[in-house]
C-alpha positions as CSV (number, residue, x, y, z in Angstrom):
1,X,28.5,2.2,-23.5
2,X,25.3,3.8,-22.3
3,X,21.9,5.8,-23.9
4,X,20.4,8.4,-22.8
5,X,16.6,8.3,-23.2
6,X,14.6,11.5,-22.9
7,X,11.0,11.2,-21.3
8,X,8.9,13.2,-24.0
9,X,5.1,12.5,-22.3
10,X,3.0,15.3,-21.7
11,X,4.3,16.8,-18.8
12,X,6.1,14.2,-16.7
13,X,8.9,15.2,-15.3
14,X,12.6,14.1,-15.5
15,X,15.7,15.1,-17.7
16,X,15.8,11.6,-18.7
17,X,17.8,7.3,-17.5
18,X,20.9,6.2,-18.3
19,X,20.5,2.4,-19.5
20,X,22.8,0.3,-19.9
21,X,22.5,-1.0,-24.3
22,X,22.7,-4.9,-23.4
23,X,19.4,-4.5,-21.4
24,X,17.1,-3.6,-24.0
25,X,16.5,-4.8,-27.3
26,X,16.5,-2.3,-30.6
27,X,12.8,-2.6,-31.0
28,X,10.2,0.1,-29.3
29,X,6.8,-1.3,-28.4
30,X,4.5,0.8,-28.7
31,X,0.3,0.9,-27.4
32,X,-2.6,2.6,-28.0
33,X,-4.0,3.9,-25.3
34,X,-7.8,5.6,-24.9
35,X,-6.4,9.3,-24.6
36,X,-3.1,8.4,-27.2
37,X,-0.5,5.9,-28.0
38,X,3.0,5.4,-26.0
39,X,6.0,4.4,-26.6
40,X,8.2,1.7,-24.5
41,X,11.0,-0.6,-24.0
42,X,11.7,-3.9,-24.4
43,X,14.5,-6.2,-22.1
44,X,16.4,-8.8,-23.5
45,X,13.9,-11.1,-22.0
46,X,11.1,-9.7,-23.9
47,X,9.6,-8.1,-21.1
48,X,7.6,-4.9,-22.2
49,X,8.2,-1.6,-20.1
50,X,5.9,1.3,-20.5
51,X,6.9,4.4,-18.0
52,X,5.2,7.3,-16.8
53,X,1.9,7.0,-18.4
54,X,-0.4,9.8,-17.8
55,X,-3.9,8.4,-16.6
56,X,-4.8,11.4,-14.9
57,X,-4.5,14.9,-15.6
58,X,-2.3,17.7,-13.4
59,X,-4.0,17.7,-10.1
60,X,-2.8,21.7,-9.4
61,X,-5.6,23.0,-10.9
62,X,-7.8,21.0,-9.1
63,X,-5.8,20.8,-5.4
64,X,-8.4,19.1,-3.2
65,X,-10.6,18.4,-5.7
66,X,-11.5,14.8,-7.9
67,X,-9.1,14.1,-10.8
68,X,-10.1,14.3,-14.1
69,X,-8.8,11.9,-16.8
70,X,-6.2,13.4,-19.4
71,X,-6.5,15.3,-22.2
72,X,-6.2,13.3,-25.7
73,X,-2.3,13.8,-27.3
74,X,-1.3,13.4,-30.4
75,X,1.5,11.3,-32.3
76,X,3.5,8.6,-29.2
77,X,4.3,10.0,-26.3
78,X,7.4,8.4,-24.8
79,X,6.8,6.1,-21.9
80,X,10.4,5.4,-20.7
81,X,10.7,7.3,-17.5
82,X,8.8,7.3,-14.3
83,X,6.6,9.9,-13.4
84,X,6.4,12.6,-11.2
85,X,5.2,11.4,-7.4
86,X,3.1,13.2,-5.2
87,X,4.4,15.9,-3.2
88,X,5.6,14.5,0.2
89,X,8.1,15.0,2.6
90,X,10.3,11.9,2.2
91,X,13.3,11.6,-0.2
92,X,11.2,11.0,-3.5
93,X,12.2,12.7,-6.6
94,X,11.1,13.6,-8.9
95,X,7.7,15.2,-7.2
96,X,4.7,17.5,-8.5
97,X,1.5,18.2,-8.4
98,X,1.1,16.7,-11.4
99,X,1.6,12.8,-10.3
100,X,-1.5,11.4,-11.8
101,X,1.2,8.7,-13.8
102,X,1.3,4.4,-14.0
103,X,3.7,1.8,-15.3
104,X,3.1,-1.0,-17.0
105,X,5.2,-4.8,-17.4
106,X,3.5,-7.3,-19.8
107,X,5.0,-10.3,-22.0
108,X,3.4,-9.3,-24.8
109,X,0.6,-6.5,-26.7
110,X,-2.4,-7.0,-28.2
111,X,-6.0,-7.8,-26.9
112,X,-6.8,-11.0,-26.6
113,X,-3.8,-12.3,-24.5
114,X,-6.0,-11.9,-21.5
115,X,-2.9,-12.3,-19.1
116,X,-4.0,-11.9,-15.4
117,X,-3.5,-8.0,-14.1
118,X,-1.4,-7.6,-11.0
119,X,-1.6,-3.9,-10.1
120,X,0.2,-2.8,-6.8
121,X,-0.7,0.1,-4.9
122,X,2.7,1.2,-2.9
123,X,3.2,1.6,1.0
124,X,4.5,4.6,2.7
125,X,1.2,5.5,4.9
126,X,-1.0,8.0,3.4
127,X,1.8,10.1,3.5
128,X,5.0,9.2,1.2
129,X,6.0,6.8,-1.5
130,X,5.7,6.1,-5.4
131,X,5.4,3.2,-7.8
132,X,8.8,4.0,-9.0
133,X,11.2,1.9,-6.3
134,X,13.3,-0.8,-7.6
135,X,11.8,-2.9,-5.4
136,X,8.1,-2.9,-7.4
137,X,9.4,-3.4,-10.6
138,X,7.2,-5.5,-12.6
139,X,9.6,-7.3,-15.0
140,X,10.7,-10.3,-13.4
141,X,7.1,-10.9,-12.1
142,X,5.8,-10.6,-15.8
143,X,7.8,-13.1,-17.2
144,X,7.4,-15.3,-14.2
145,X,4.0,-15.4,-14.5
146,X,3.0,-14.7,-17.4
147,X,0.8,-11.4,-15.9
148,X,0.5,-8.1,-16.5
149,X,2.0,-5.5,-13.9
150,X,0.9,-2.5,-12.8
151,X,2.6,0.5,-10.3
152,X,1.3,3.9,-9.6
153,X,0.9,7.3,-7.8
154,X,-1.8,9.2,-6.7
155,X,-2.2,12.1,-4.4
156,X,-0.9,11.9,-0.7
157,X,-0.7,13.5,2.5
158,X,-2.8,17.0,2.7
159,X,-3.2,16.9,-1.4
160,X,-4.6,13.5,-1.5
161,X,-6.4,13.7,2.1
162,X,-7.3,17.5,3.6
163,X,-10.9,17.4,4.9
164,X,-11.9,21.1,4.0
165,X,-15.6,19.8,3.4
166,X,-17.0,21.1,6.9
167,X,-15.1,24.7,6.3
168,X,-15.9,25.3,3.2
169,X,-19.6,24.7,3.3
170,X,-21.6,21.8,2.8
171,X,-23.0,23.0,-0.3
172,X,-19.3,23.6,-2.5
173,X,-19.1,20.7,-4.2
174,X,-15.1,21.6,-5.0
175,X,-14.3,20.7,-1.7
176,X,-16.9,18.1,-0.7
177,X,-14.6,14.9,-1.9
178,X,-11.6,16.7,-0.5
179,X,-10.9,14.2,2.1
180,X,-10.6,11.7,0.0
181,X,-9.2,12.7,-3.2
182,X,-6.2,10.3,-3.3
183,X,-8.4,7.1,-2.9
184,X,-10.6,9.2,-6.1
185,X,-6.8,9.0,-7.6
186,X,-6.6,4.8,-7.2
187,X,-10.2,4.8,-8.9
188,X,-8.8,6.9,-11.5
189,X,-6.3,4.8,-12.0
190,X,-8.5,1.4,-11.9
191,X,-10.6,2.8,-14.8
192,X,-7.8,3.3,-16.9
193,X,-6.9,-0.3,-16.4
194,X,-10.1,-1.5,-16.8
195,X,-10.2,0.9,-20.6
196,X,-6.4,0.4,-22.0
197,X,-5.0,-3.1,-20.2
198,X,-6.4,-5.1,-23.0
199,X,-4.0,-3.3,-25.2
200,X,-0.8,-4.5,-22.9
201,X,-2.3,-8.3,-23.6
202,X,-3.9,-7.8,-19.9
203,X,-7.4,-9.3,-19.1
204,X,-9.8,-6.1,-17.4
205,X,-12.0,-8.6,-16.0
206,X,-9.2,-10.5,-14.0
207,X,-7.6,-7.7,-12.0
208,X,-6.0,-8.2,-8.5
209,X,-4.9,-5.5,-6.5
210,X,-1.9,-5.9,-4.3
211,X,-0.3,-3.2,-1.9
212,X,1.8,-3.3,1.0
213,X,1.8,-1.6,4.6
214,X,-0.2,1.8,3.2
215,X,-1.4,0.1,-0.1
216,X,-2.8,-2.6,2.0
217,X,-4.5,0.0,4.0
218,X,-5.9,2.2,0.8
219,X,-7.3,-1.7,-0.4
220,X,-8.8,-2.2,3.0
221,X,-10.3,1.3,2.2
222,X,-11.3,1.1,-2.0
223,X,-13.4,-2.0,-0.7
224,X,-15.6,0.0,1.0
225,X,-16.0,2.3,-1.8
226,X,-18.9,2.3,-4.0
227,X,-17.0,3.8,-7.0
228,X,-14.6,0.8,-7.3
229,X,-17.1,-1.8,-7.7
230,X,-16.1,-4.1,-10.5
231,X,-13.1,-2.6,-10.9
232,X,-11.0,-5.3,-9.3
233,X,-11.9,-9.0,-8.7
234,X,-9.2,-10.0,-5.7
235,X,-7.0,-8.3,-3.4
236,X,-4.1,-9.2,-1.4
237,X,-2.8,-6.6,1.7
238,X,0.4,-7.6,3.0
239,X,0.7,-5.7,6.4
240,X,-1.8,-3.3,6.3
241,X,-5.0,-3.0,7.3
242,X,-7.8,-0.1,7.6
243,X,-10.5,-1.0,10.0
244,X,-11.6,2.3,10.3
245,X,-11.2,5.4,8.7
246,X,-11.0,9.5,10.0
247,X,-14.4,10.3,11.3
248,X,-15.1,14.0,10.2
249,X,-14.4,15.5,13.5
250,X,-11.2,14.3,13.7
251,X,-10.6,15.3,10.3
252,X,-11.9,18.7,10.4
253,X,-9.5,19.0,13.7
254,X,-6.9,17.9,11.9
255,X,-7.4,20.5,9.0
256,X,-7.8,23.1,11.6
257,X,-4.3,22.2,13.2
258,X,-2.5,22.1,9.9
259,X,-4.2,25.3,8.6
260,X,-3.4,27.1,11.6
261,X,0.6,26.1,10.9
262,X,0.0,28.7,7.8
263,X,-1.2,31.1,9.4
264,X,-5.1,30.5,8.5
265,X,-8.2,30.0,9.8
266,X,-9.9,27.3,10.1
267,X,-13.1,28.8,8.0
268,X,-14.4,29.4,4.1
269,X,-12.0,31.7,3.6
270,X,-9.1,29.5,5.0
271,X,-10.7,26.7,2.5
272,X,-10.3,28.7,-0.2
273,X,-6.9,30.8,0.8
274,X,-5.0,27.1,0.9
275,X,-5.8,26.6,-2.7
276,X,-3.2,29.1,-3.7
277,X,0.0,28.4,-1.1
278,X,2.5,27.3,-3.1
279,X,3.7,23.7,-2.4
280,X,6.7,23.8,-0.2
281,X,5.4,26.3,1.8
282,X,2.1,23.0,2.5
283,X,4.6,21.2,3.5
284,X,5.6,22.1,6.4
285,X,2.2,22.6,7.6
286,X,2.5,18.9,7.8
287,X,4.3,19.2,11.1
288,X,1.9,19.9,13.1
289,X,1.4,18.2,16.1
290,X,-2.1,16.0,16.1
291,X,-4.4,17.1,18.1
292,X,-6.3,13.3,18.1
293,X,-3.1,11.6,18.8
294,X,-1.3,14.4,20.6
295,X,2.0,14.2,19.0
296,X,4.0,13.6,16.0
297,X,3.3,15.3,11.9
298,X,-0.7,15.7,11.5
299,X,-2.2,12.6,10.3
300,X,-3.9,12.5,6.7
301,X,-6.1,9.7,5.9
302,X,-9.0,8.6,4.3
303,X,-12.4,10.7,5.9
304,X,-15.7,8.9,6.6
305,X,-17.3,11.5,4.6
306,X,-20.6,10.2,3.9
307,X,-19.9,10.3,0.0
308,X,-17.3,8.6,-1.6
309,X,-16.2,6.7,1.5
310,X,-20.0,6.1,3.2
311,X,-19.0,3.3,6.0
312,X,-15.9,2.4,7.6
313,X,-13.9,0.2,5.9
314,X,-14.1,-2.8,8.5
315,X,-16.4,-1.5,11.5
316,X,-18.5,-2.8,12.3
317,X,-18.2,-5.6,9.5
318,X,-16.8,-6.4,6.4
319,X,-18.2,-4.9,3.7
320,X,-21.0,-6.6,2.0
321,X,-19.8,-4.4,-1.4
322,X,-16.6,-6.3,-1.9
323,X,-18.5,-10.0,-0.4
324,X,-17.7,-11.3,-3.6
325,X,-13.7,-11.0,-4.0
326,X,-11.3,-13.7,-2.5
327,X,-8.5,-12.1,-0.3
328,X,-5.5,-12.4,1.2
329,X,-4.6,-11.1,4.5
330,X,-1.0,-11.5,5.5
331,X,1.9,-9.7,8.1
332,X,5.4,-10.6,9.1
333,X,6.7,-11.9,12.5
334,X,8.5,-9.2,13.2
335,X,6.5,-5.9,12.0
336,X,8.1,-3.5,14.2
337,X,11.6,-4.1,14.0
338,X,12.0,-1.9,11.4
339,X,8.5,0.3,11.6
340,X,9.7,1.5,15.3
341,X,13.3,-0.5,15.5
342,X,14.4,1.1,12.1
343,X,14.6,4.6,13.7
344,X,14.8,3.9,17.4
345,X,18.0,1.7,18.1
346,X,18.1,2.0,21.6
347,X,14.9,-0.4,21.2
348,X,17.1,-3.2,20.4
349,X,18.9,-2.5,23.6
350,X,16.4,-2.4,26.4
351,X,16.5,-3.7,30.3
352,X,13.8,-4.8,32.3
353,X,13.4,-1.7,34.5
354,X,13.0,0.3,30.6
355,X,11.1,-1.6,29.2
356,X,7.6,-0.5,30.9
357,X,8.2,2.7,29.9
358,X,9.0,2.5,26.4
359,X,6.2,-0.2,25.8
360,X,3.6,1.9,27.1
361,X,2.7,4.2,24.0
362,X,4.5,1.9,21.7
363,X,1.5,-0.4,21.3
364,X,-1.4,2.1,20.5
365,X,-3.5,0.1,22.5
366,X,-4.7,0.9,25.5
367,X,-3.5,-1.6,27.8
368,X,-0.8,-1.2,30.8
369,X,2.9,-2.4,29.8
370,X,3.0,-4.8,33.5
371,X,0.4,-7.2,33.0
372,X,1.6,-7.4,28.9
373,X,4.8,-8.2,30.0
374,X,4.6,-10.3,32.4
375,X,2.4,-12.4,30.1
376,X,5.3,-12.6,27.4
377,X,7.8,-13.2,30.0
378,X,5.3,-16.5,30.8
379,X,4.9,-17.4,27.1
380,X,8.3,-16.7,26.0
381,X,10.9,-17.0,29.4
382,X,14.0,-17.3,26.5
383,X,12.5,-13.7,25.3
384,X,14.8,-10.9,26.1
385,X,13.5,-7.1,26.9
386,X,13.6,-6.0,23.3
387,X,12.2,-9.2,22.1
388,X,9.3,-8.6,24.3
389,X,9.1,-5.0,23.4
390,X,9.0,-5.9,19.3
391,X,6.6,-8.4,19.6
392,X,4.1,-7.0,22.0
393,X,4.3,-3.9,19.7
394,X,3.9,-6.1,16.9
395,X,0.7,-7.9,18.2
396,X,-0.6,-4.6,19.7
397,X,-0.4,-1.8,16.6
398,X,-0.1,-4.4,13.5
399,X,-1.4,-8.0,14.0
400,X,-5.1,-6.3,15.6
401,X,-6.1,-5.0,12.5
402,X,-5.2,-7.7,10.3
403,X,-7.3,-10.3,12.6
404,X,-9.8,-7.7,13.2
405,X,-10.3,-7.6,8.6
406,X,-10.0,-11.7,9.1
407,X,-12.6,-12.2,12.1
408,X,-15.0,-10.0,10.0
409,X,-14.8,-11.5,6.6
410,X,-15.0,-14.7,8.7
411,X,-18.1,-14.1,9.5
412,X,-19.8,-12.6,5.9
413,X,-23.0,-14.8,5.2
414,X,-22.4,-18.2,3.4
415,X,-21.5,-17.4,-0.5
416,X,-19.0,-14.9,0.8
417,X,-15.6,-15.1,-1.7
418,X,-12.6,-16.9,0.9
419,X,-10.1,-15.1,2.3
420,X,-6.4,-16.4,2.8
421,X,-4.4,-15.5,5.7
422,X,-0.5,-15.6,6.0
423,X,2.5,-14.8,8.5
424,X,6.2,-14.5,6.7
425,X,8.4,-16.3,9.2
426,X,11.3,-16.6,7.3
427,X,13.7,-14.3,8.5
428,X,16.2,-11.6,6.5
429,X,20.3,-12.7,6.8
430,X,20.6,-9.2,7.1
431,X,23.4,-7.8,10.4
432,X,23.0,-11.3,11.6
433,X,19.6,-11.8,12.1
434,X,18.7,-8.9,13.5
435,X,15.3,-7.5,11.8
436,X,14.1,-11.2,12.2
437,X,10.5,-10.9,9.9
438,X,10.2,-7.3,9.8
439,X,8.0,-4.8,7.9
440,X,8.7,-4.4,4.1
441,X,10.2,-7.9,4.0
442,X,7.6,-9.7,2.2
443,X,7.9,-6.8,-0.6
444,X,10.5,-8.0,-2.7
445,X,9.4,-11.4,-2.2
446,X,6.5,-11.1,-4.0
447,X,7.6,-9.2,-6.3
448,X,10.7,-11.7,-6.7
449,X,13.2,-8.6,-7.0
450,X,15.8,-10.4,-3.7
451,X,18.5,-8.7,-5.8
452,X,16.4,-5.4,-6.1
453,X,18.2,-2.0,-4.1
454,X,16.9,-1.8,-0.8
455,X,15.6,-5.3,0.1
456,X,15.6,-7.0,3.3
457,X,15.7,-10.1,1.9
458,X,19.1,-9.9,0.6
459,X,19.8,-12.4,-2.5
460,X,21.3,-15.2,-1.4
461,X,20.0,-18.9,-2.5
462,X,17.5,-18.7,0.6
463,X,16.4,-15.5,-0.2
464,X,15.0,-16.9,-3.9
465,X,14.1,-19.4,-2.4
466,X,11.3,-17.6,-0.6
467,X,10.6,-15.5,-3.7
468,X,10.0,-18.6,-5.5
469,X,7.1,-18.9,-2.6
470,X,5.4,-16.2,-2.0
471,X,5.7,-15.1,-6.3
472,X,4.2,-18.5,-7.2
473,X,1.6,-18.0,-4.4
474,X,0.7,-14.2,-5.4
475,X,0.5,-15.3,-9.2
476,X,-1.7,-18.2,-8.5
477,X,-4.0,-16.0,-6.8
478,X,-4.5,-13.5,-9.8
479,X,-4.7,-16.0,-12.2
480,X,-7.3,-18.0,-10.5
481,X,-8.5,-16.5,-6.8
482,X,-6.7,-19.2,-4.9
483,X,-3.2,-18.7,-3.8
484,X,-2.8,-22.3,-3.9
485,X,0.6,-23.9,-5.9
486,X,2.7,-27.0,-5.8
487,X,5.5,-24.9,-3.7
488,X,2.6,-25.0,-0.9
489,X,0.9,-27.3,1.6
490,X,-3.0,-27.3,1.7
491,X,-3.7,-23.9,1.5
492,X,-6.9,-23.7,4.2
493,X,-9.3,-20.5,3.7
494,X,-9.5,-18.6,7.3
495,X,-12.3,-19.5,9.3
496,X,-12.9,-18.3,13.2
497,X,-13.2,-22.3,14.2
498,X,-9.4,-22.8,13.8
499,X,-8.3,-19.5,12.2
500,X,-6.0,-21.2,9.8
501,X,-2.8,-19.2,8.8
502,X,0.0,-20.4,6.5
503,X,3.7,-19.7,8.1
504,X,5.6,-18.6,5.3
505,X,9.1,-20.1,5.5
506,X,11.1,-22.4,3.8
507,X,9.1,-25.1,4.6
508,X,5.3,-23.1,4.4
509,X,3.0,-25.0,7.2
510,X,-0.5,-24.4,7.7
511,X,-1.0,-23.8,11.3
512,X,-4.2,-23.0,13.5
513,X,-4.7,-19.3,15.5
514,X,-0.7,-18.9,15.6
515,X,0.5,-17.4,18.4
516,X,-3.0,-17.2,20.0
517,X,-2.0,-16.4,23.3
518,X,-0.7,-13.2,22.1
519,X,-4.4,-12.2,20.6
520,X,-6.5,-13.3,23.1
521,X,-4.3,-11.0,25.3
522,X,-5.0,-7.6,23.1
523,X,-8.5,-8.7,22.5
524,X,-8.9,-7.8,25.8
525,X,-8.9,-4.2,25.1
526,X,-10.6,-2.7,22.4
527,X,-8.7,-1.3,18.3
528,X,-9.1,1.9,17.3
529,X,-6.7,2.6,14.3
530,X,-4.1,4.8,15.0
531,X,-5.0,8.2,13.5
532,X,-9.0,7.4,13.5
């Protein structure tokens, strides 16, 4: 037998969720929140879920522009289904303008709890994505660990990052935070933790952010930010990194290619003429070709716009604003198996004589395929040519920026918080071993979901296994700013002496500059982020 339960908050969207009875008990929690109360569920294992909250109001009034928080309601607004995301051009549904929404997991309500806060910003670029997979639920990670979790969306692609600031004139201050509008979104968001989380038995003064692939990168970039200062205490990016952000060239460019998809100019009355085309009609503005990078949709990232985002985030240090919070830096083995593998199969069946060829753009580094070859062909003679190809590309477009953020908080003046650095190892079952450590993996490890739709892990007893890991090792991070735990070795804080990394695998070992070979070949030429 089944219920149907009909999202009733304030303007989210969605007819309503069929749920099974036995998951939920007969009880409806319900919170106060600064702007109204909300109603939620509760599972059988007394895990509270809160859907859908509104901390934001509807952005569509305001396309381009800074969010505003939401307008009080009265009576309890139901909180049982997620929100609306961000308009995008991936399969998320449902999506609107109005996406300013967050969930909430806790064991229990009340102030005074004090549970650690775990909020998770979700991957997807700058472009696509939503707190609402089934892969960042918060429920079994609650009870685990006896934390509060947190999921959200915020603005992306040309609604959370169009740079109209140079067309519209200096002097309108509606456009002037324009380029980064989704990052004002997570900031947003972290105020409203930092106001209601007490309420969901969550401590504001203990709050660890945690985001993978594009969430890592949108951490990289709140830490530079002068506006989130104090609103989180540690941070944790698991393969994704922003050394540097969209210089405001580029991003005007950028602007000027996508407006020009539309049919308008790249000029005040272009700035003001976008703020009216209706949505699906922005969209496909989004596939222009970049005129920095030369091909593919237009990028949209965060802008170095001298306001909100005043320095890039890691060039040409670490910030001395976020000095104070421990961190963990980690990527898998295998990033590009799936990032580049996932849609390009023939990359799992190259030759030697191909191999150049495809290698060449592949690692967004400006280095020629020969010499990079032949190197990995010396390190690795057992590696075949797609073995090369993934892990070149690996090293070349995901590992630089991770070492890059590690080198640099490395060398932050003594008193600097530690930061943690990790590499998943541990490889998914799935098609016979295929993906190897790919991007994503780590995701429902964390999150211990191995049995969630859509993991990589798949959820066999090795597969918990490592969720019992890298859980443990997340949760003793937010609860006390070391990821170290009894399922662990010696847990060594990264320094540039012996650039200590912990291999995550069934057997975790702490090793020194793994795989150093492979960086001291790409240091040879110099990172510029992709899109920057």
């Amino acid at each position: 037998m089944e219920r149907r339960l009909v999202l009733g908050m304030m303007g989210a969207v969605g007819a309503g969720l069929l749920l099974p009875r036995a998951a939920f008990a007969a009880s409806r929690p319900v919170a106060a929140t600064a702007h109204g109360k909300v109603r939620g569920l509760t599972d059988t294992n007394g895990i509270h879920h809160f859907k859908g909250i509104r901390y934001g109001a509807d952005t569509a009034p305001r396309r381009f522009m800074p969010p505003l928080p939401p307008q009080p309601w009265k009576g309890i607004a139901e909180a049982v289904t997620y929100g609306a995301a961000s308009p995008q051009s991936s399969r998320e549904t449902p999506v609107s303008e109005d996406c300013l929404f967050l969930n909430v997991w806790t064991p229990g309500l009340g102030a005074g709890a004090k549970r650690p806060v775990m909020v998770y910003i979700h991957g997807g670029a700058y472009a696509n994505g939503s707190g609402s997979s089934p892969l960042y639920d918060g429920a079994r990670l609650a009870r685990r660990g006896e934390v509060v979790v947190v999921t959200l969306n915020h603005r992306l692609n040309l609604w959370g990052y169009l740079y109209l600031a140079r067309l519209g004139g200096l002097e309108d201050e509606r456009f002037a935070d324009s380029g980064n509008a989704g990052q004002h979104d997570l900031i947003l968001a972290l105020r409203w933790v930092r106001d209601n989380i007490a309420a969901f038995g969550g401590d504001p003064g203990n709050v660890m952010l945690f985001g993978q692939s594009g969430g890592g990168a949108k951490i990289a970039t709140l830490m530079a930010m002068p506006e989130a200062r104090g609103l989180f205490h540690k941070a944790a990016t698991m393969s994704g990194q922003q050394v540097t952000a969209s210089g405001p060239r580029n991003a005007t460019a950028r602007t000027a290619a996508f407006l020009a998809t539309l049919g308008l100019m790249a000029d005040k009355a272009g700035a003001e003429a976008v703020r009216a085309v209706p949505v699906e009609r922005l969209l496909t503005g989004l596939k222009a070709v970049d005129p920095v990078i030369g091909s593919g949709g237009v990028y949209m990232g965060p802008v170095l716009d001298g306001r909100g985002l005043p320095r890039h985030p890691f060039y040409p240090d670490a910030p001395d604003l976020s000095r104070g919070i421990p961190m963990i830096i980690g990527n898998t083995h295998d990033e590009t198996r799936n990032l580049i593998g996932g849609g390009d199969p023939s990359t799992f069946a190259l030759d030697w004589e191909s191999l150049p060829a495809k290698l060449f753009p592949a690692m967004r580094v400006d280095i020629a395929p020969e010499p990079v070859i032949a190197e990995y062909r010396r390190l690795y003679p057992h590696y075949s040519p797609s073995d090369v190809f993934f892990a070149a590309t690996t090293a070349g477009r995901s590992w630089r920026g991770a070492v890059l953020e590690l080198e640099a908080r490395a060398r932050q003046p003594a008193g600097a918080a530690p930061t943690w650095a990790y590499q998943l190892d541990w490889a998914s079952p799935l098609e016979g071993g295929k993906w190897g450590a790919p991007h994503t993996l780590d995701i429902p490890l964390v999150f211990d979901n191995v049995a969630a739709p859509g993991a990589l892990s798949g959820d066999g007893p090795a597969a918990q296994a490592m969720a019992d890991i890298m859980s443990e090792s997340f949760i003793a991070f937010a609860r006390t700013g070391n990821p170290n735990n009894p399922r662990l070795p010696a847990w060594e804080p990264y320094d540039l002496a012996r650039r200590q990394t912990l291999l995550m695998d069934l057997k975790p070992v702490l090793a020194d500059d793994p795989r150093g070979a492979e960086r001291r070949l790409f240091d040879a030429v110099p990172f510029i982020q992709q899109g920057t």
